[in-house]
LUMKOLVEX-805490 format. One line per 5 residues: number of its first residue (from 1); their letters; for each residue y, z, x of N, C-alpha, C, O. Coordinates in steps of 0.1 Angstrom, whole numbers, plus 5000, padded with zeros to 4 digits. Layout:
NUM) A) Y,Z,X,Y,Z,X,Y,Z,X,Y,Z,X; ...
! end
This chain:
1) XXXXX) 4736,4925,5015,4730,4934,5025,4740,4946,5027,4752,4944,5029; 4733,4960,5027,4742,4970,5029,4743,4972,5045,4735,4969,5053; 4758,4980,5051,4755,4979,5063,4749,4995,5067,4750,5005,5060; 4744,4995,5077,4736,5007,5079,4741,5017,5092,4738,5016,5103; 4748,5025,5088,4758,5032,5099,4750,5035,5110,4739,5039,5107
6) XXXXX) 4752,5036,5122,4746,5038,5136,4743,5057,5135,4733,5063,5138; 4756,5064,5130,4760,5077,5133,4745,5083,5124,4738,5077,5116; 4746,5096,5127,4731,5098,5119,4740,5107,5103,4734,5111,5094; 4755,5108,5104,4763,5112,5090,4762,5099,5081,4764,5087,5084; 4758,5103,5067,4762,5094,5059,4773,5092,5059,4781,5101,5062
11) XXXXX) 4777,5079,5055,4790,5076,5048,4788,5071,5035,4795,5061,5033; 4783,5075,5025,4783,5075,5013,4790,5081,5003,4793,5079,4991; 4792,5090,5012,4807,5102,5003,4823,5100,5008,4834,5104,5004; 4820,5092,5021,4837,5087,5029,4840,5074,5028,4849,5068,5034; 4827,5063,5014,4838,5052,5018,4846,5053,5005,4844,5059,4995
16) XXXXX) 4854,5046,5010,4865,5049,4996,4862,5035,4988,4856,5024,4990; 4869,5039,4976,4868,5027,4964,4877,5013,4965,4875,5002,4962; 4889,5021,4974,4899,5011,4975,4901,5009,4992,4896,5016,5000; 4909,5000,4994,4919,4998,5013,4925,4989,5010,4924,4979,5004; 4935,4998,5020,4950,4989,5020,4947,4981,5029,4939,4986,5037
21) XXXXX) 4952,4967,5033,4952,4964,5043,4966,4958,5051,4972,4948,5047; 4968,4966,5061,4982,4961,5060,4982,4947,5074,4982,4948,5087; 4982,4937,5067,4980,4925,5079,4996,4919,5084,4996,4911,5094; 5007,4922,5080,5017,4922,5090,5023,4933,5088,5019,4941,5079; 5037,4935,5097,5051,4946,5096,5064,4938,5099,5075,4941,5104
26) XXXXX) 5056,4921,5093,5071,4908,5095,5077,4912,5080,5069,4908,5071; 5085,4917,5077,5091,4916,5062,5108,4909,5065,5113,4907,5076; 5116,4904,5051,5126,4898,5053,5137,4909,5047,5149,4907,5049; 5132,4922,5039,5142,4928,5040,5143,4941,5054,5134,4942,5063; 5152,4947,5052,5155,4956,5063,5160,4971,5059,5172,4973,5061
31) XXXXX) 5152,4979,5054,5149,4989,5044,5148,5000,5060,5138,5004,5065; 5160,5004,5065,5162,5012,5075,5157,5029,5070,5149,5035,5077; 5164,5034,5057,5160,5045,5056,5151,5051,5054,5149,5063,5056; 5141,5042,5051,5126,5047,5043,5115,5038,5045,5104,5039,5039; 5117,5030,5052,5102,5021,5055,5097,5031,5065,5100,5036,5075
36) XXXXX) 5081,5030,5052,5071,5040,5061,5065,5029,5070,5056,5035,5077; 5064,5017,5073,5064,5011,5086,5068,5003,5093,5064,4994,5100; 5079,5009,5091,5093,5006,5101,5090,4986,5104,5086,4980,5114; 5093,4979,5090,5091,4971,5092,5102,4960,5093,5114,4964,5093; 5098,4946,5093,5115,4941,5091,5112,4925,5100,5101,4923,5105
41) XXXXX) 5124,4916,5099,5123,4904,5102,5115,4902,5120,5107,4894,5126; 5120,4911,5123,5116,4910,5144,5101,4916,5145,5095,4918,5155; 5097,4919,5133,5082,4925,5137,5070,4912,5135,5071,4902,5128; 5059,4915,5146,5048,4904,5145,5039,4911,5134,5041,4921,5126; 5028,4900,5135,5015,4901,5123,5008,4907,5128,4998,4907,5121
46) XXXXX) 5006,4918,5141,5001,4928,5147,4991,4923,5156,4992,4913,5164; 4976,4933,5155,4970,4928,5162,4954,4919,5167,4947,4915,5177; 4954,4921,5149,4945,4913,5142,4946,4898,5137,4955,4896,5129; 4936,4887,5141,4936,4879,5135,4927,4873,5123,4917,4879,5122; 4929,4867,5118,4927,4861,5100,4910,4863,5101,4906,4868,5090
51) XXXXX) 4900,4862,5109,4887,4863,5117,4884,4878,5110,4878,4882,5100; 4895,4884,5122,4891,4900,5119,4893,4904,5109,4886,4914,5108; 4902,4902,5098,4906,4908,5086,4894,4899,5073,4893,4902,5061; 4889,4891,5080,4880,4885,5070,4866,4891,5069,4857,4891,5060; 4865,4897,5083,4855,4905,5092,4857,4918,5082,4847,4922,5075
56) XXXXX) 4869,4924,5081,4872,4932,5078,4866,4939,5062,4859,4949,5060; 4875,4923,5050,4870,4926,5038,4856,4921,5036,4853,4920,5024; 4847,4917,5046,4834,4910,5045,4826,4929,5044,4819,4934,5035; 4830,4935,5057,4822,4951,5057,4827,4958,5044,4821,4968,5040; 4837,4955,5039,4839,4968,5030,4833,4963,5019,4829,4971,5011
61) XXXXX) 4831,4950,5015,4826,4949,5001,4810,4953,5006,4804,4959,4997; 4805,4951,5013,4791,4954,5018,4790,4969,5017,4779,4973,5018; 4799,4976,5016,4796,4990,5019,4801,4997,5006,4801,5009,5006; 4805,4988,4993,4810,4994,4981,4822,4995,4979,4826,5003,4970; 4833,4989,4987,4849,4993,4985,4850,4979,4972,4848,4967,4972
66) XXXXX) 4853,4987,4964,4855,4975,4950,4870,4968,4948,4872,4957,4942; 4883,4978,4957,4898,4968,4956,4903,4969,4972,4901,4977,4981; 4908,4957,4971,4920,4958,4990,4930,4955,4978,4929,4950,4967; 4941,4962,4987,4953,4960,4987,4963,4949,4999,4963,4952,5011; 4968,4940,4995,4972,4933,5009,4987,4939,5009,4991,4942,4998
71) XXXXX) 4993,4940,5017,5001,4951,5021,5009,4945,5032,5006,4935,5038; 5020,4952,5036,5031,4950,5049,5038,4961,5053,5034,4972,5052; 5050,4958,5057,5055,4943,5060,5054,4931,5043,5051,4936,5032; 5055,4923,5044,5058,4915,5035,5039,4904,5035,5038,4894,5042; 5030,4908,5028,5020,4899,5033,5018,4885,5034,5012,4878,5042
76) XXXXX) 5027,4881,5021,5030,4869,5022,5031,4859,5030,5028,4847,5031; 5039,4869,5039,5046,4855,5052,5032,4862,5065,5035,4867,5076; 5020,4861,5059,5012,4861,5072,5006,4847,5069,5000,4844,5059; 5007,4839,5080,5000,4828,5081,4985,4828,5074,4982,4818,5068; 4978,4836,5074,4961,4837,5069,4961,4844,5057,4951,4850,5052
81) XXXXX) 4976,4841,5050,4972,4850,5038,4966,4844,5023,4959,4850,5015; 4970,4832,5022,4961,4824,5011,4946,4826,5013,4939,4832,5005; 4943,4823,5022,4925,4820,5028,4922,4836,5032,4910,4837,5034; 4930,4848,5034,4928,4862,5027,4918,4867,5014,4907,4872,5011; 4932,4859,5008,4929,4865,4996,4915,4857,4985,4909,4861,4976
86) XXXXX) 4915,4843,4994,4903,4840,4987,4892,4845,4991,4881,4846,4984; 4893,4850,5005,4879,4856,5007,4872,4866,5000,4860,4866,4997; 4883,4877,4998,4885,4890,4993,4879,4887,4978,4871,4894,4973; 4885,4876,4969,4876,4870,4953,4865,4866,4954,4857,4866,4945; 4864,4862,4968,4848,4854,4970,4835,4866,4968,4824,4866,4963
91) XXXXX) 4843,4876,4976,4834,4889,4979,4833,4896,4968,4826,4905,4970; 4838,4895,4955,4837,4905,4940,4847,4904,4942,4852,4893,4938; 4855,4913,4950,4870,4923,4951,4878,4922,4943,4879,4910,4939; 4885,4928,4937,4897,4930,4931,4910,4932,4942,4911,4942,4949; 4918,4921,4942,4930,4921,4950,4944,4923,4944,4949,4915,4936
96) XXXXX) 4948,4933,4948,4965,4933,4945,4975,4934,4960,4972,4940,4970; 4983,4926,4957,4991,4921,4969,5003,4929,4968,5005,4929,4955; 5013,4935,4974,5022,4945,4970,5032,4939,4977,5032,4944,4989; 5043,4929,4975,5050,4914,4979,5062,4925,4976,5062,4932,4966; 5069,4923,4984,5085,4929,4980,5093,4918,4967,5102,4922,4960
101) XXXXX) 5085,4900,4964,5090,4895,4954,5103,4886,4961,5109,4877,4954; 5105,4888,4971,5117,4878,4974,5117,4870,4980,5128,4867,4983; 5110,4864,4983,5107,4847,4985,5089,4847,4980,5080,4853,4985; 5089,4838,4970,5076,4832,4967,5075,4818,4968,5085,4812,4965; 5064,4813,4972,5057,4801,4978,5055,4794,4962,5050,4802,4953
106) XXXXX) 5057,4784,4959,5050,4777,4944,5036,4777,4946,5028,4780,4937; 5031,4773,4959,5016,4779,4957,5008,4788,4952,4997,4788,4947; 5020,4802,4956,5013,4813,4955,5014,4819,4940,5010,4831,4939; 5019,4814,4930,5016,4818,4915,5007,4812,4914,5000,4823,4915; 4997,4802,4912,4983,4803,4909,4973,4810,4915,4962,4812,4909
111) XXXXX) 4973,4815,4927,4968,4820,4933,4967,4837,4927,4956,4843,4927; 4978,4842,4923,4981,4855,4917,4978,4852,4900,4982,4861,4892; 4973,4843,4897,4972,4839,4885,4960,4843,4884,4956,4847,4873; 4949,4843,4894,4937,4841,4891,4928,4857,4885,4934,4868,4883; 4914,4853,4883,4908,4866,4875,4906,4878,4891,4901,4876,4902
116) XXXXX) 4914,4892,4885,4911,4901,4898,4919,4902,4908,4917,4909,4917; 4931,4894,4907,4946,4894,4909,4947,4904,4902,4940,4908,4892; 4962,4911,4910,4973,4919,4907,4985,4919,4911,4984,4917,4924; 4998,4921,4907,5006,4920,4918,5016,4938,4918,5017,4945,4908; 5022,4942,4928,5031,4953,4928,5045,4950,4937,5046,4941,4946
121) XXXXX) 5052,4959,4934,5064,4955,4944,5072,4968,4939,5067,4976,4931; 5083,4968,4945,5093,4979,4944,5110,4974,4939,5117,4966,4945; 5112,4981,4928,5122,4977,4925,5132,4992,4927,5127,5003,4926; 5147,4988,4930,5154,5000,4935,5165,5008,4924,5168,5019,4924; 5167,4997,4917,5178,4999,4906,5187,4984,4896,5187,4972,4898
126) XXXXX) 5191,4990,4887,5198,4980,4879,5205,4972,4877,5207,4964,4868; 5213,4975,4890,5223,4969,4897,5223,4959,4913,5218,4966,4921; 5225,4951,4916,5223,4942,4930,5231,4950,4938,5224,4951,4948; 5240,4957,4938,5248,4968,4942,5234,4978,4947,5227,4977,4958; 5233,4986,4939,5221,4994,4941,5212,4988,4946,5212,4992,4958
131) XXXXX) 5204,4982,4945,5189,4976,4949,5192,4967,4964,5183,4966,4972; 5204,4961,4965,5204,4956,4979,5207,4969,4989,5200,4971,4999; 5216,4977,4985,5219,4987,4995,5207,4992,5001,5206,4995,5013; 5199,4993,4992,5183,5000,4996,5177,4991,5007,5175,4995,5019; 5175,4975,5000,5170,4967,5014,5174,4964,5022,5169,4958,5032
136) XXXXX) 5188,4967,5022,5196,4960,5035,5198,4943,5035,5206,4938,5043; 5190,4936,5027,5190,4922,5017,5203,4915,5009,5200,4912,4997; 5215,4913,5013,5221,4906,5001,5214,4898,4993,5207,4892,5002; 5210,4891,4980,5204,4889,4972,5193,4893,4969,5186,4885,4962; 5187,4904,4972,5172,4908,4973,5169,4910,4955,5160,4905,4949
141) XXXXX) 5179,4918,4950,5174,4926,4938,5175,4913,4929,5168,4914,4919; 5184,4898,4931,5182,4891,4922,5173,4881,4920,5170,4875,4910; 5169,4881,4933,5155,4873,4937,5144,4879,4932,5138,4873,4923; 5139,4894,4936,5128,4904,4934,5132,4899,4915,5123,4892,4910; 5144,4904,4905,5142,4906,4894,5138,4890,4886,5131,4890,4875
146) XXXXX) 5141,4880,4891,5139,4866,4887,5124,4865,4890,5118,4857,4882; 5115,4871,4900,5101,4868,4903,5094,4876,4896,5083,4873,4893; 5098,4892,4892,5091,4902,4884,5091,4896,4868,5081,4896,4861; 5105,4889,4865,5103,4878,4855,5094,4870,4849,5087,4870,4839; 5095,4860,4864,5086,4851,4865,5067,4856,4863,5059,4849,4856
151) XXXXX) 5063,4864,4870,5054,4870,4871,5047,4872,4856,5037,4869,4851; 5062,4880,4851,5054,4885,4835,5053,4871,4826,5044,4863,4824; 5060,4871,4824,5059,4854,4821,5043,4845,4820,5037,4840,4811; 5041,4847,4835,5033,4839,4836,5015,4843,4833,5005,4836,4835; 5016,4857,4827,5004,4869,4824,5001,4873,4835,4989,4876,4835
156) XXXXX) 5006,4874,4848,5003,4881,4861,5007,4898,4857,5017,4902,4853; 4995,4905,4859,4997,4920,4859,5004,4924,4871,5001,4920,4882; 5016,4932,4870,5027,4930,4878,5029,4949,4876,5032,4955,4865; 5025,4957,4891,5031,4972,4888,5041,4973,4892,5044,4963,4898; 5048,4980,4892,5064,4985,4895,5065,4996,4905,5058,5003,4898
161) XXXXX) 5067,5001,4911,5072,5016,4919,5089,5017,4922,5094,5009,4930; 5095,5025,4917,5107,5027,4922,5111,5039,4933,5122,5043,4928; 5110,5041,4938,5114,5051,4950,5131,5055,4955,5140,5049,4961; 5131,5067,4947,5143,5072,4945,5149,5075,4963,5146,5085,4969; 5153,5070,4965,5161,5069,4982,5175,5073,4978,5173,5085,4978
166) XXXXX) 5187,5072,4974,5199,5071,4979,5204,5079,4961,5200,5076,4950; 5218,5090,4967,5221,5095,4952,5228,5089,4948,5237,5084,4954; 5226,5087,4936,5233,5078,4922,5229,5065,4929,5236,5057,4936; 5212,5064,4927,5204,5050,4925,5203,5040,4915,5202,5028,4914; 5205,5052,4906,5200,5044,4891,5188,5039,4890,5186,5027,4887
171) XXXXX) 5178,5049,4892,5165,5048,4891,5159,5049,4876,5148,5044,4873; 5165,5057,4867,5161,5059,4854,5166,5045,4847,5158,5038,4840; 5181,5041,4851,5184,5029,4842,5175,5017,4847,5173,5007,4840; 5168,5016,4861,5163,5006,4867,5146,5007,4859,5139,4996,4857; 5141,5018,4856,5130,5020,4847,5129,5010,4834,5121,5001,4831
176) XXXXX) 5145,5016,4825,5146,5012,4815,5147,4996,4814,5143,4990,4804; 5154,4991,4825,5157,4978,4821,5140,4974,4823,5133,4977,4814; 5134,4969,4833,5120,4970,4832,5110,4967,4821,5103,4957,4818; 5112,4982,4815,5108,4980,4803,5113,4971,4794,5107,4963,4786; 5127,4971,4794,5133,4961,4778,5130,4943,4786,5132,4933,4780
181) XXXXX) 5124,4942,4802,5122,4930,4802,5104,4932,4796,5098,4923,4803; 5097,4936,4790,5084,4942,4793,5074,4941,4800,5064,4935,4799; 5080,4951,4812,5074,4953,4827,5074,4969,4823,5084,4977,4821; 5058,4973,4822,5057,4985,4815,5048,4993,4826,5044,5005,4823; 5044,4989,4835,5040,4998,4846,5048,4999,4856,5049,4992,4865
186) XXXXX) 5054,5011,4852,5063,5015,4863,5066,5028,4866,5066,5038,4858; 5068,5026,4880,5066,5048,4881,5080,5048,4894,5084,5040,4901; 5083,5063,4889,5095,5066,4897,5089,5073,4908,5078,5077,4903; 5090,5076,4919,5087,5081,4933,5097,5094,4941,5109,5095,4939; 5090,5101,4947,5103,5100,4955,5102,5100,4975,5092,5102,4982
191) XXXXX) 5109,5099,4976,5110,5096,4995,5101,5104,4998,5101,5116,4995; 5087,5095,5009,5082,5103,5016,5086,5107,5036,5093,5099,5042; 5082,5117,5040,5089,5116,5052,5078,5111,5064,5072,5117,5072; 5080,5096,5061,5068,5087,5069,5077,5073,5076,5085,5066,5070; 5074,5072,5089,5081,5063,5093,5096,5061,5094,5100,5070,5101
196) XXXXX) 5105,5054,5092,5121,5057,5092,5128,5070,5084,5140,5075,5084; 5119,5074,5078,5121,5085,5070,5116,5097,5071,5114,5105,5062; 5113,5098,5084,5106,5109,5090,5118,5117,5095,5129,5112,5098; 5117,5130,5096,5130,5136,5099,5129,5134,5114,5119,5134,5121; 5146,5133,5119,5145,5133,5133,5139,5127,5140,5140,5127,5152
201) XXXXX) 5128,5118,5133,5121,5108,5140,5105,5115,5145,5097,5109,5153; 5104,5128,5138,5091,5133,5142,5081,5130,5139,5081,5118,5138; 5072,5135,5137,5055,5135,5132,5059,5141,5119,5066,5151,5116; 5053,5131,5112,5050,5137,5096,5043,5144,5095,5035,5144,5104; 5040,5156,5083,5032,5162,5079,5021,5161,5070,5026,5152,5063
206) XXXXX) 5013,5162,5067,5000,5162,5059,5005,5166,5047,4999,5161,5037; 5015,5172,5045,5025,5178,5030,5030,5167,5028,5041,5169,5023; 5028,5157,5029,5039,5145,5027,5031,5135,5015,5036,5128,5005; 5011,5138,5021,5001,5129,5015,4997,5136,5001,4999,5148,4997; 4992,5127,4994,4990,5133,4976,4979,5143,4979,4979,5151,4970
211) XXXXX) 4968,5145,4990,4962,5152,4988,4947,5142,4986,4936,5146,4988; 4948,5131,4982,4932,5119,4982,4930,5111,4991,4919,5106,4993; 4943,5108,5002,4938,5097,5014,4926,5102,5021,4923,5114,5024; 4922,5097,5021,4905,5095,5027,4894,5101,5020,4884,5106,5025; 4897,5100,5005,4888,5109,4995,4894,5093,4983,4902,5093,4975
216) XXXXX) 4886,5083,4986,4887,5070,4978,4896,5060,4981,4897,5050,4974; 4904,5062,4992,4911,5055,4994,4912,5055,5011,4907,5065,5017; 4918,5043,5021,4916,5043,5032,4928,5035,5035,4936,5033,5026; 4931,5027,5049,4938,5015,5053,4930,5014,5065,4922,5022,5071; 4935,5001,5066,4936,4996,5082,4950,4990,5085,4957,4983,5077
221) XXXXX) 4954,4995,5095,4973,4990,5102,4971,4975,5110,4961,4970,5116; 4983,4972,5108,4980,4956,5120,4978,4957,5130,4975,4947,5136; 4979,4974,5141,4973,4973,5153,4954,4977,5153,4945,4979,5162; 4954,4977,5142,4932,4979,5141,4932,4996,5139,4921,5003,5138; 4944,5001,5139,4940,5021,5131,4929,5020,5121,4927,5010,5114
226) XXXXX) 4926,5025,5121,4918,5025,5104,4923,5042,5102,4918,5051,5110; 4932,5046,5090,4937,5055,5089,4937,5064,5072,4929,5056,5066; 4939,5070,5066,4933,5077,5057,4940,5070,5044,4937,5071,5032; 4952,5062,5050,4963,5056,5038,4973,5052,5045,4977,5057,5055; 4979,5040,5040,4989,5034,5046,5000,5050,5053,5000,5054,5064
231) XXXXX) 5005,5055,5044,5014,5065,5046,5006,5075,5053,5014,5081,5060; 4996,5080,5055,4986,5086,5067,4985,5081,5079,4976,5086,5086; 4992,5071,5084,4991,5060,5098,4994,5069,5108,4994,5065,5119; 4999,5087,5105,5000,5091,5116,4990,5099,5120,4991,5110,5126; 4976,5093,5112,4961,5102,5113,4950,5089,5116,4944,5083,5107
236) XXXXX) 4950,5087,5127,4940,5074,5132,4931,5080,5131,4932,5092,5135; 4918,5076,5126,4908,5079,5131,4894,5070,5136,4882,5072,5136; 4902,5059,5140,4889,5049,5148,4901,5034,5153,4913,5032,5151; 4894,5029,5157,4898,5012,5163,4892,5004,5154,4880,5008,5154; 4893,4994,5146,4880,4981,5140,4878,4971,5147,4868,4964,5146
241) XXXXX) 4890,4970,5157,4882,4962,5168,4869,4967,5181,4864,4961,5190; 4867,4982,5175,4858,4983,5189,4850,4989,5177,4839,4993,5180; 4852,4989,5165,4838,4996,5152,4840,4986,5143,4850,4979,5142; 4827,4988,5136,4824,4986,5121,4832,4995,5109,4836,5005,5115; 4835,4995,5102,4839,5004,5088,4830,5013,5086,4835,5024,5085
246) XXXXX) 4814,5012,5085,4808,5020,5083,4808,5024,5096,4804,5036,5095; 4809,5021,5109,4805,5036,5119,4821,5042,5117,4819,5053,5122; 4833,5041,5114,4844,5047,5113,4842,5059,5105,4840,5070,5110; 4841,5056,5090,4834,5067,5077,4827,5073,5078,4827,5082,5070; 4815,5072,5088,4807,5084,5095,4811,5090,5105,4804,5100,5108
251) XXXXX) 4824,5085,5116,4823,5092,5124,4829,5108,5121,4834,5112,5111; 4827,5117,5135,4835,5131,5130,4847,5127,5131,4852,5131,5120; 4857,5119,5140,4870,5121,5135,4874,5117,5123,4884,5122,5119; 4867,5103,5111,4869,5110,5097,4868,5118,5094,4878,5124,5090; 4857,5122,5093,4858,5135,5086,4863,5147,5096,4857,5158,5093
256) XXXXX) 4870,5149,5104,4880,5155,5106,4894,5154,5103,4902,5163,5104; 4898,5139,5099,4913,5133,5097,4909,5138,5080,4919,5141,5074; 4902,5139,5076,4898,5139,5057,4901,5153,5055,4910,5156,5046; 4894,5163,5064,4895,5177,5059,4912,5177,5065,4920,5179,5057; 4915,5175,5077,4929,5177,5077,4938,5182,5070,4946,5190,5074
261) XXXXX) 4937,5173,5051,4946,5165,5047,4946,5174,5036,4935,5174,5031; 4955,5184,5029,4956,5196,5016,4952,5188,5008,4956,5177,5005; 4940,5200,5002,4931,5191,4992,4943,5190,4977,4952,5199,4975; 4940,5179,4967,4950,5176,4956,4945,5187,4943,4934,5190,4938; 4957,5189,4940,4955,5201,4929,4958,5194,4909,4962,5200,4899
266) XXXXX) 4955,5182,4911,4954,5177,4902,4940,5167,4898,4931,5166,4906; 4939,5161,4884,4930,5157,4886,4929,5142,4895,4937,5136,4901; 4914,5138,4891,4919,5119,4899,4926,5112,4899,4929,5111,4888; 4932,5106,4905,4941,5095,4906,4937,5083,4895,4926,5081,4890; 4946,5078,4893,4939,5066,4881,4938,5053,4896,4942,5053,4908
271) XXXXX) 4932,5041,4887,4924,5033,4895,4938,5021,4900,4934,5011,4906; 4949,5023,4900,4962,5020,4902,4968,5029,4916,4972,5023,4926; 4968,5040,4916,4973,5049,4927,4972,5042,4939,4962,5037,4943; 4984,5042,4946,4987,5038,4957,5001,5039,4964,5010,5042,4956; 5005,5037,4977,5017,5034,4980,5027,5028,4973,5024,5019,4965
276) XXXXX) 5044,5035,4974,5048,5027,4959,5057,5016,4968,5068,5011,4963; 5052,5013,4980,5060,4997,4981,5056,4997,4998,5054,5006,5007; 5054,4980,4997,5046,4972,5008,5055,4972,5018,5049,4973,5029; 5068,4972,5019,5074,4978,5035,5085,4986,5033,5093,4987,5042; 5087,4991,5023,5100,5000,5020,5095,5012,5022,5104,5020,5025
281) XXXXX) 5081,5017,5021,5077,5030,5021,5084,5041,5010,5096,5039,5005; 5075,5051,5007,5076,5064,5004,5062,5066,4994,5052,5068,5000; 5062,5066,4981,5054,5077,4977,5040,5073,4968,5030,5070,4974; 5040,5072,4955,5029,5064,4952,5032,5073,4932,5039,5081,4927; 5019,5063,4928,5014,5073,4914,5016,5085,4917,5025,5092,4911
286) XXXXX) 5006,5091,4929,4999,5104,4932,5012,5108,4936,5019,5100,4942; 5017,5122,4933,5029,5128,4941,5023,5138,4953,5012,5142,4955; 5033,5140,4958,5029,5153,4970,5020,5160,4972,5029,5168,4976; 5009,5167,4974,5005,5173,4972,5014,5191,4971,5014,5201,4964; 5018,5186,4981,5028,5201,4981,5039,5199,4972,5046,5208,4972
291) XXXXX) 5044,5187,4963,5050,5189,4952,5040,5200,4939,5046,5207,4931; 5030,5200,4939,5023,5205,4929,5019,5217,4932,5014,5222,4943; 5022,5222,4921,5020,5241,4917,5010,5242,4920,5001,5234,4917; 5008,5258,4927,4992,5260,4935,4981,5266,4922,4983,5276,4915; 4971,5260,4921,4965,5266,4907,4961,5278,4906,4956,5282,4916
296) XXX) 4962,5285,4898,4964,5298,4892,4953,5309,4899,4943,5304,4892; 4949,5315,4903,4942,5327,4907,4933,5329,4899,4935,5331,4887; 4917,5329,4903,4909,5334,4890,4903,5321,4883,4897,5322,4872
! end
């Protein structure tokens, strides 16, 4: 059954293909400089329960969103997150979970085993040196590289994002090793200014987004935002506890949070594009928009 928006705007041009869903901001590393949501051990599962987020992926497959993203914070350690993710396969969906990798459950490799699984995470560099400094984690990078291991290993499609934060990261050699383990989807990033990484602690800019959040892609935050992209959380444009998905995508403040946003001077994003890590924050496939040259005159 399709759902049938109240507003008299379609939403047939604003729902997006994908949503992030970010169901906590509990994570176990402590990624001060650059988590776009300021997440970490003392944060809760927000403000949604397992109900609502089931509520959640129940309206978007009804309205055509074909991937969620499960997202954080660390999603893993949300109590409702197995019985998540089965709902989300139950409904078609295609699910990729974006796990920082440092503590995995033996449960949860079959689970990521299954058809329409994905998994992503963020790796920082080639060194435990390098890659802890980033999380604030002692053992993080040897945990995270033993499970990106494990992962390939096990035929789990596993993306990579590295997000260049701190100078002399060793982000190129952290690519390379990657590959010689053959973990071949991997993209270098660089810091967006979202969340701990916001200058001065201000309002981000719209120059920060690739230029597609709310043009195929969407989130919902653990306080019920529904916002244009995880890294767009500082452009609400509805509650899901007081709406539906489809009355949000028709209302005017989407499509005022959408036009907002500098339209992208490249072409589509591939069917992967997204945030390049689940609580560490910064950038994605898609770069800046305002990284990219204004196209030519004429």
């Amino acid at each position: 059954m399709t759902i049938a928006a109240e507003s008299p705007v379609s939403t047939a041009s604003a729902v997006p293909r994908s949503l992030e869903l970010e169901i906590t901001r509990r994570c176990q590393l402590t990624c001060t400089s650059h988590c776009y949501a300021q997440a970490g051990p003392a944060q809760g599962h927000g403000d949604l329960n397992v109900e609502d987020w089931a509520r959640i992926i129940s309206e978007a497959s009804e309205l055509g969103v074909t991937k969620v993203q499960l997202i954080g914070g660390e999603p893993t350690l949300h109590p409702g997150f197995a019985e998540l993710v089965e709902h989300a396969l139950a409904q078609g969906l295609q699910v990729q979970v974006y796990s920082n990798l440092y503590r995995m459950r033996p449960e949860h490799w079959a689970l990521f085993a299954r058809p329409g699984m994905s998994l992503a995470t963020s790796y920082y560099a080639d060194t435990s040196e390098g890659h802890d400094q980033v999380t604030g984690r002692p053992g993080s990078h040897a945990a995270t590289r033993a499970n990106l291991i494990k992962a390939h290993r096990l035929g789990i499609r596993v993306q990579v994002e590295i997000v260049d934060v701190l100078e002399g990261q060793r982000v190129e050699e952290a690519r390379a090793e990657l590959e010689g383990l053959g973990i071949t989807q991997v993209h270098i990033g660089r810091l967006r200014g979202v969340g701990n990484a916001a200058a001065g602690g201000g309002l981000p800019s719209t120059s920060e987004l690739c230029g597609r959040c709310a043009h195929g892609v969407a989130a919902v935050l653990s306080d019920g935002s529904v916002t244009p992209c995880v890294l767009g959380r500082f452009l609400p444009a509805g509650q899901i506890q007081d709406s539906r998905l489809s009355d949000v995508f028709a209302s005017p403040q989407w499509q005022q949070v959408a036009a907002s946003i500098p339209a992208a001077r490249t072409g589509p994003c591939g069917p992967d594009c997204g945030p390049n890590d689940d609580s560490q924050g910064g950038g994605g496939t898609c770069g800046p928009a305002a990284d990219v040259a204004p196209l030519p005159a004429g």
